[in-house]
Phi, psi and omega in degrees: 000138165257163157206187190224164203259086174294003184279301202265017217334091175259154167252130177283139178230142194182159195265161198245147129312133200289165161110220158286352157262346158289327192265008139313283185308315199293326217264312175322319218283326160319286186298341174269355173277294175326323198250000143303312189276331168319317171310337186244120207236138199301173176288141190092010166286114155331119156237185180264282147243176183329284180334342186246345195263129165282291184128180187284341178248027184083037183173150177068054163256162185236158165281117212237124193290173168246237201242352176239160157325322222231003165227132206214151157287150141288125212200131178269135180252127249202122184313161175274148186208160186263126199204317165096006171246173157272067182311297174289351167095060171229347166099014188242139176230158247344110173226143143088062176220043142079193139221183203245190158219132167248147191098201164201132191073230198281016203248328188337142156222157182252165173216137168288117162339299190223173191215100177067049176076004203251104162311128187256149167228169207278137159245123186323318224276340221275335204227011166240148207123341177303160163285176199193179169217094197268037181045351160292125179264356184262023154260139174259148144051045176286123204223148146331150182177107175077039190096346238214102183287087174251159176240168170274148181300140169317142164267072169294037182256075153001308203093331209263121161312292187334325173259143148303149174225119186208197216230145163294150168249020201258294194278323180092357186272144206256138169240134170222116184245161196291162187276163200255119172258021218260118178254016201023047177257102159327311187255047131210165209259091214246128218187134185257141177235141172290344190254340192231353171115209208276117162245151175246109176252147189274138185291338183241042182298110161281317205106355160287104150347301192258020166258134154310114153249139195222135153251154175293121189264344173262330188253345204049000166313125186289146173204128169233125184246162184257139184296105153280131177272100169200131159242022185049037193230133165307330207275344192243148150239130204281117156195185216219139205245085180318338212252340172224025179039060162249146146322103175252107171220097165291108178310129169295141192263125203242016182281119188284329198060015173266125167282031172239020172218151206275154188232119171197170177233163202217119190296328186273334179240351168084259160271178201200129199226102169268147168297131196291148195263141155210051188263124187257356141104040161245110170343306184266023170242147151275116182255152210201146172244109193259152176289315196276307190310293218117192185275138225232109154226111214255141174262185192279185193244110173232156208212135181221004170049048180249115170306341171269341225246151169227118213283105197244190177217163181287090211306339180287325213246323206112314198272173174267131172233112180281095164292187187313185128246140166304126189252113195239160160194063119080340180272126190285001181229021171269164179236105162323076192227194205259173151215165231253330163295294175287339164104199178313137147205162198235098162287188199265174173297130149308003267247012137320094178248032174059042179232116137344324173302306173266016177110168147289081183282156208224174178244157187291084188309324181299299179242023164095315203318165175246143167203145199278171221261128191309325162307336173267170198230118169236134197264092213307123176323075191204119175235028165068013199237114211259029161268350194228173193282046206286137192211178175217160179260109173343305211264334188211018167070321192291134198299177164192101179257099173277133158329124174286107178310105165246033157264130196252021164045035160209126174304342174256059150200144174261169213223087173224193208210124154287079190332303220273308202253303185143207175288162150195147204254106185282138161275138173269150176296153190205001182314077194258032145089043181253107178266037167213034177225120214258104180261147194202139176262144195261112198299014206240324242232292191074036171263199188264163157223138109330057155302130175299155182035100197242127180307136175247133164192134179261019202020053185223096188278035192256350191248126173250117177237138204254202181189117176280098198305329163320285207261005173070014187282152137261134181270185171174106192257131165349121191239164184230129192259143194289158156277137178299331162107002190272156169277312147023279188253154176275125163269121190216156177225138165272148191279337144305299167312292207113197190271175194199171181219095171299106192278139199249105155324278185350332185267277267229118183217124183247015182036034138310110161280161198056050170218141193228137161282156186208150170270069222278145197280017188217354179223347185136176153293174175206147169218170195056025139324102156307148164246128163278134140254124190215123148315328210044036155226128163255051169245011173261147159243109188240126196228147177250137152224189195228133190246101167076240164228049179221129133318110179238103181258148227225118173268110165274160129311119196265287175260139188239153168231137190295134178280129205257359185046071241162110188269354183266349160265157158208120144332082172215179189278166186218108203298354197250352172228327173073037171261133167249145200253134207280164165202163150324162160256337183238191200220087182271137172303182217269156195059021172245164142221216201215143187214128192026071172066007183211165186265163170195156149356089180289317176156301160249025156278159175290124161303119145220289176224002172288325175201126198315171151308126170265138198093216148302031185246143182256157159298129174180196194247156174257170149332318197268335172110004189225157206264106183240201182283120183233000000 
């Protein structure tokens, strides 16, 4: 039999008396072994003492007393961690868990490992503004930052460009010694300004434009020669521009006001006013001359009775030749072409072009134009840097800026690339001060060459031109052109051409009328050429008469076409056919027509402020929400 020891709750075993007091005592003893076991309780259950607390492995718990003796918590005892708990079971929370020093010298600071359960870490930052001593004397206003004791460099300024200026590190004393301004260039003027520094002015500048200025580079000696302004031409007038050394050669004005005759000058004789040649050596013109109009070559009249065709003649051959005709109807967005049954017809414009880059195109109603569609917003491939290559890929809108190459692969240049500006190509100088000498740098090599008989040409081939090797001068003396043996033609020399013999119509008259006489520059006059007059409108009555001794022709009005009274039509001839033809007068959208000359509205497509209603009828709203005519 057992029993149990309530002081130490142990169970005992020993014999009982048998009978009904045994089974009493057993039942007691039962229920005080439950209320043994019952004591021992997890952590933050009240206790008393050690004994009653199990602990996190059933065992070794401690009871942590409170502010009375006789009362307590349960507690697993634990290293202490900043947590803001009682981890090891001493009634104390984060204790003894140190602090940090963040910083260095005079910045040094401590921070407590934890603060309200919150692990603290260093902040640089923590020490700045203090003052400090960074061991520099050439520092000011030495202060903390990040930890870390720094000063502003000394301010160690004169003001004077003429000096350096820098700080002793020995002392801290600002030193300033003067600048060396000597470029060791003779020919120039080497001189210091305290606000702006060190300047080289060129020693032989006079301030003339129209002058040379040259110094001796061994000796500094000035030597200023003056520029001559010639261009040995009659056609100018010469002079030299002090304020930019430029050269000025103002054309002399040789215009005569007759339009038959050519007014130009020759650099050796000066202006020169020839009778206008106004022969176009074409079959299919008549040519005429007027003093005011001018020469005239009016054409022949050719007809293939085709509507597509536009009935011309062969300036070479004489004969008519029909291109296309142009087909217009007057709407800008539309494409005009013939069809050889319908005559003109106009789809509509195309504006697609397949580019990603640019947008959605659309066409421009006013002016025909394709313009990308004003709603998209497109943000143009430009990354301001003229160094580089800016581009876009069609097929997928992506922008893309390649390095710009600026080598232009001739060594007689130098080569560099300008954010701002772009590539730019320097020429090396090659001048070796010869004026009968052609100087050139050779692209392959890039050295210089001085070549002797340096070209003289006024570009007047009326001239034969030299370069005199004494004075470096070019002459260009007058050449004389032969006669041709014609009676005719005029010997004449052009300053592009050379000579030449300009046939004078004028020598050649048979007093025949409506007949054009001609001068041919290889047989002679020829005479009794008809003159055709044809306008190409056949809606004309076209006729030659003879005015004086001048040929004229004369276009009348042929057809007039009758008004159909219809303010929504207009009547006119149609010069390529000469039929006359009905046309709208006004050009209306889709769900318009056109009612006493302007368009409006039928009724039931929608209306709006573009154009009235037609009859009685007004604008206003449906049932449906949108406006039509009712």
């Amino acid at each position: 039999m057992k029993s149990y020891d309530s002081a130490g709750g142990r169970t005992i075993l020993g014999r009982l008396p048998k009978g009904p007091l045994v089974l009493a005592m057993a039942l007691i003893l039962t229920w005080m072994s439950g209320v043994a076991e019952a004591r021992c309780r997890p952590d933050g259950e009240p206790c008393r003492d050690n004994r009653q607390c199990c602990g996190s492995n059933g065992r070794n718990g401690i009871c942590v007393r409170g502010s009375r003796a006789t009362s307590g918590v349960c507690c697993t005892a634990r290293k202490e961690v900043c947590d803001g708990q009682d981890n090891d079971c001493d009634a104390a929370i984060d204790e003894g868990l140190g602090s940090l020093t963040c910083g260095e010298g005079d910045c040094e600071t401590a921070v407590p490992r934890c603060i309200g359960g919150v692990p603290q870490t260093c902040d640089p930052g923590a020490s700045d503004g203090a003052s400090c001593d960074d061991g520099d004397p050439c520092t000011d206003a030495d202060a903390c930052g990040e930890g870390v004791c720094a000063g502003e460099p000394a301010l160690c300024d004169d003001g004077n460009l003429c000096t350096a200026n820098s700080c002793d590190p020995m002392t801290g004393e600002c030193l300033f010694t003067p600048l060396d301004c000597d470029d060791n260039d003779l020919c120039t003027i080497d001189e210091c300004d305290p606000a702006s520094g060190c300047t080289h002015r060129a020693k032989c500048d006079d301030g003339n434009g129209c002058t040379s200025d040259n110094c001796n580079a061994s000796t500094g000696e000035c030597l200023n020669l003056g520029v001559g302004c010639t261009d040995l031409s009659l056609c100018t007038s010469d002079s030299c521009d002090p304020a930019t050394g430029q050269c000025v050669f103002t054309p002399v004005d040789c215009s005569d006001g007759n339009a038959c005759t050519s007014d130009g000058c020759s650099p050796s004789t000066g202006c020169q006013h020839l009778p206008s040649f106004c022969f176009d050596g074409n079959p299919c013109t008549n040519d005429s001359c007027d003093p005011d109009a001018g020469c005239a070559f009016d054409p022949i009249p050719c007809d293939d009775g085709n509507i597509c065709t536009v009935n011309s003649c062969d300036g070479l051959t004489g004969t008519c030749v029909f291109p296309p005709v142009v087909c217009d109807d007057g709407l800008p967005c539309t494409v005009d072409i013939c069809d050889p049954a319908l005559g003109c017809v106009s789809p509509p414009k195309n504006c697609d072009d397949g580019n990603l880059c640019n947008g959605r195109e659309i066409c421009n109603l006013e002016t025909g134009n394709c313009i990308r569609d004003p709603f998209i917003i497109i943000l143009p491939c430009a990354d301001g840097n003229h160094c580089t290559a800016d581009s876009c890929d069609p097929s997928t809108g992506a922008c893309s800026f390649q390095p710009l190459n600026c080598d232009d692969g001739n060594p007689c240049t130098t080569d560099f690339c300008d954010t701002s500006s772009g590539c730019h190509y320097t020429p090396i100088t090659c001048n070796d001060g010869n004026s009968c000498t052609a100087d050139s740098c050779n692209p392959s090599t890039g050295e210089c060459n001085n070549f002797q008989g340096i070209a003289c040409t006024d570009f007047n081939a009326c001239t034969f031109d030299a370069c005199d090797p004494a004075t470096g001068q070019c002459a260009f003396t007058p050449i004389t052109c032969a006669d041709d043996g014609i009676a005719c033609t005029d010997t004449t020399c052009d300053a592009t051409a050379g000579c030449g013999h300009r046939p004078n119509h004028s020598a050649c008259n048979d007093n025949i009328s409506c007949t054009a006489d001609v001068c041919d520059p290889t047989q002679g006059c020829r005479f009794g050429f008809p003159v055709h007059c044809n306008d190409n409108n056949g809606c004309t009555n076209d006729v030659c008469v003879q005015v004086g001794t001048s040929i004229v022709c004369q276009y009348d009005v042929g057809i007039a076409c009758l008004d159909d009274g219809n303010d929504c039509t207009l009547e006119h001839c149609v010069p390529s056919t000469g039929q006359c033809v009905t046309e709208p007068a006004v050009t209306c959208s889709a769900g318009q027509v056109c009612e006493n000359g302007q368009c409006c509205w039928t009724g039931a497509i929608g209306c709006d402020g573009s154009a009235p209603c037609c009859g009685r009828l007004t604008c206003g709203p449906s049932p449906a929400g949108f406006s039509v005519c009712r």
